[in-house]
N, C-alpha and C positions, 0 to 999 in steps of 0.2 A: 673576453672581458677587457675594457681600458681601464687605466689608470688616468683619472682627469683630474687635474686643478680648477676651482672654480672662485674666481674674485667673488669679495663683493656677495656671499653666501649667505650671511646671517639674517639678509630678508627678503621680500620681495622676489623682485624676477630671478636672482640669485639663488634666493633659499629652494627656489619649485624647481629651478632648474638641476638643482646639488640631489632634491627627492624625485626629479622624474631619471637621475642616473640612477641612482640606489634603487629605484624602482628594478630597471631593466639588467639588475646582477650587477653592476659595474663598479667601481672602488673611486672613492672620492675623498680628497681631504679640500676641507671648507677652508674658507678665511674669514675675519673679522678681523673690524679696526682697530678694535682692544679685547682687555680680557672680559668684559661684564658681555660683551656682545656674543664674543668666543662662549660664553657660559650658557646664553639663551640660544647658541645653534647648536651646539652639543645634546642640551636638551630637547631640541626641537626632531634633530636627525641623529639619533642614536647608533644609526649601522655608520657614520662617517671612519675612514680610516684616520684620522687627526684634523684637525684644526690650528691652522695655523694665524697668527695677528700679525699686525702693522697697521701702521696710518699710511693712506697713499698720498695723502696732504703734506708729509714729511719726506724728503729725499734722502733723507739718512734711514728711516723706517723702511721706505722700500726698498732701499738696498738689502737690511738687515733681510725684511723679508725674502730676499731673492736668494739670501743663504739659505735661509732658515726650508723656502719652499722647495730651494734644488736638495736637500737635506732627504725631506721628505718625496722624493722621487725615487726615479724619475716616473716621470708622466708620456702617456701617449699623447695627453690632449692637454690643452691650458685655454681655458674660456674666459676671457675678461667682461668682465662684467662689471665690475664695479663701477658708480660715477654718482655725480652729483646732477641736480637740475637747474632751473636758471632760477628762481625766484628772486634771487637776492636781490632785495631794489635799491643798493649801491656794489658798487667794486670792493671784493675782500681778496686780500692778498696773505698768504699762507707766510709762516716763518721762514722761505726759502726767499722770500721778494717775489713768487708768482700769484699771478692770479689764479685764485681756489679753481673757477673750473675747470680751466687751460690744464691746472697741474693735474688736477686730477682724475680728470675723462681723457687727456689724452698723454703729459708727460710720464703719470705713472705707469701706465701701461706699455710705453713707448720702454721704459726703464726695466720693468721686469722683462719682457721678451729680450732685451741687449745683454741683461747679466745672467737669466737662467738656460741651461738646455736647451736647444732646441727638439720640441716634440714633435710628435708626426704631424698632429695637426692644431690649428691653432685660431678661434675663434674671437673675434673682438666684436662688443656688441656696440650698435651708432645708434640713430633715430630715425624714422621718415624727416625729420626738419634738417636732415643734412644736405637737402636739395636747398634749403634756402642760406646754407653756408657759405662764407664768403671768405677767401683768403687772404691776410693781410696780417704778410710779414713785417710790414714797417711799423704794426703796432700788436702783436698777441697778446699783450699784456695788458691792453684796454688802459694804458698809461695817458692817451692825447683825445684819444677818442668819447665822446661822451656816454656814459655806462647805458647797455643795455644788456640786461642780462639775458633777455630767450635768444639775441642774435649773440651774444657770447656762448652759450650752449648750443647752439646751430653752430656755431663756428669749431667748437670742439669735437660737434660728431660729425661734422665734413673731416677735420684732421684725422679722426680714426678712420677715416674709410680711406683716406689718403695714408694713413700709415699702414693699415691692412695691404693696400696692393703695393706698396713698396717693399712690403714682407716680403709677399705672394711673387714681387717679380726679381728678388735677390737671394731669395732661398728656397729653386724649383722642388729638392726634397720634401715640402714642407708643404702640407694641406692648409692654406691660409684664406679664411674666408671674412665678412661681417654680417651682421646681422641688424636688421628694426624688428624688430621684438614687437611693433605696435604701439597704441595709448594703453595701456595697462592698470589696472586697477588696483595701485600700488600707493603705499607714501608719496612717491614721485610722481607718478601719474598723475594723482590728484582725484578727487572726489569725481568728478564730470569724466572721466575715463572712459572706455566702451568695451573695451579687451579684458577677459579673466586672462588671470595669472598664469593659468596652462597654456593657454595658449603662445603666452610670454616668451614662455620657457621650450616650447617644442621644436622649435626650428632650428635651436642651439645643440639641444639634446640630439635629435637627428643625426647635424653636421660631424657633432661629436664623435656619433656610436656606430655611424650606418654603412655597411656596403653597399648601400643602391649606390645606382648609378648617378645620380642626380645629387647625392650628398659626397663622391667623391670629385671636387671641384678646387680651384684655388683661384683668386683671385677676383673672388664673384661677390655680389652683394644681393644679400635675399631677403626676404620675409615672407613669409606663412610657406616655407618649401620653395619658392620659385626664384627665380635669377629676375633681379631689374636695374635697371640702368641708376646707378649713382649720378650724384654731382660730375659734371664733365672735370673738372678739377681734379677728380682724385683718379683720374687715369692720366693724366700731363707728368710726366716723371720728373720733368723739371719742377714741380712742384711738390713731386716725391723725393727728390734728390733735397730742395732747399730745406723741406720739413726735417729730413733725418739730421741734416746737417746743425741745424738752430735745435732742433733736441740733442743730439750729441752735447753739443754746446754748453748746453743746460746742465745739463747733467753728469759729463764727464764720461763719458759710457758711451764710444760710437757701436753701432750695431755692426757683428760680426759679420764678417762677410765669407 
């Protein structure tokens, strides 16, 4: 049996993924962004070992959380999941001065892996559009450049998958994979979706639970089970190196080494 953390739990690809570990025996504590959310996952998965909150939109929140969640440890596994989509048809900037998606698809999660444990293994989930990500350190903040939000969220699940193998290639202990989970038939997905939510959720759960041989990997990027080639970017470590660096930055939190 693991002990897994799972972002990002109270719905969607989250919530299936938090009920397909409970399914398979495993021990899970959720998260939500607050307590009314924390209330309807509690409800929703009654075997969770706790529940824990934070906003990942706040970098004081996700610190807290990062006490609050190494409290509730430790864990074998920490699966990120949480994130936002691009809709927004202008630029919103969170009370830290970042831009909402930047902070929250990939600073937050960049943040929790820096201050908590490290676990055995450690799964972050991107998109198939991180093939159409584009790097571009002279503006992540969508400050110069004129707003688009789906290349702003392409540009956040390229950074996870570049923050993934920069994990994957400074902490060899460390089962460090990510995942596309698919268009999924979710809030975020959107109505025109194609993917049930099992589906979403089973490649994570696998990576999470599984001795095959196939799920013990690092540094690899998969969907529905199988390894595929990422963004060429998020294997350049010099792009790995500059990311950890401009998030440290941010945040105040270099990742351990």
């Amino acid at each position: 049996m693991a002990r897994v953390f799972v972002t990002g739990s109270s719905d969607g690809i989250g919530l299936e993924t938090a009920r397909q570990l409970l399914d398979g025996g495993h021990e899970v504590v959720g998260h939500a962004r607050n307590a009314t959310r924390a209330a309807e996952l509690t409800a929703a998965l009654t075997g969770l070992a706790r529940v824990v909150t934070g906003d990942l939109s706040s970098l004081d929140e996700t610190r807290t959380l990062a006490d609050v969640a190494t409290q509730a440890g430790p864990f074998d596994v920490v699966i990120h999941n949480a994130g936002v989509g691009g809709g927004a048809p202008s630029r919103v900037e969170t009370a830290d001065g970042l831009e909402r998606i930047f902070h929250i698809n990939t600073v937050a999660p960049y943040l929790l892996t820096a201050l908590m444990p490290r676990p055995r293994r450690l799964v972050y989930l991107t998109s198939g559009l991180e093939a159409q990500g584009r790097v571009d350190f002279e503006d992540l903040q969508w400050t110069s450049r004129a707003w688009d939000g789906m290349q702003a969220y392409s540009d956040s699940k390229l950074y996870d998958v570049v923050l993934a193998f920069a994990v994957a290639r400074l902490w060899p202990d460390v089962l460090v994979t990510t995942v596309d989970p698919g268009w999924i038939k979710t809030k975020l997905g959107g109505p025109d979706a194609w993917d049930e939510v099992a589906d979403g959720a089973a490649t994570q759960t696998w990576l999470a639970t599984s001795d095959d041989e196939g799920a013990r990997v690092t540094g690899a990027y998969l969907k529905r089970f199988e390894q595929l080639d990422a963004n060429p970017a998020a294997s350049d470590t010099a792009v790995q190196d500059r990311l950890l660096a401009v998030l440290a930055d941010i945040t105040g939190s270099p990742l351990p080494r």
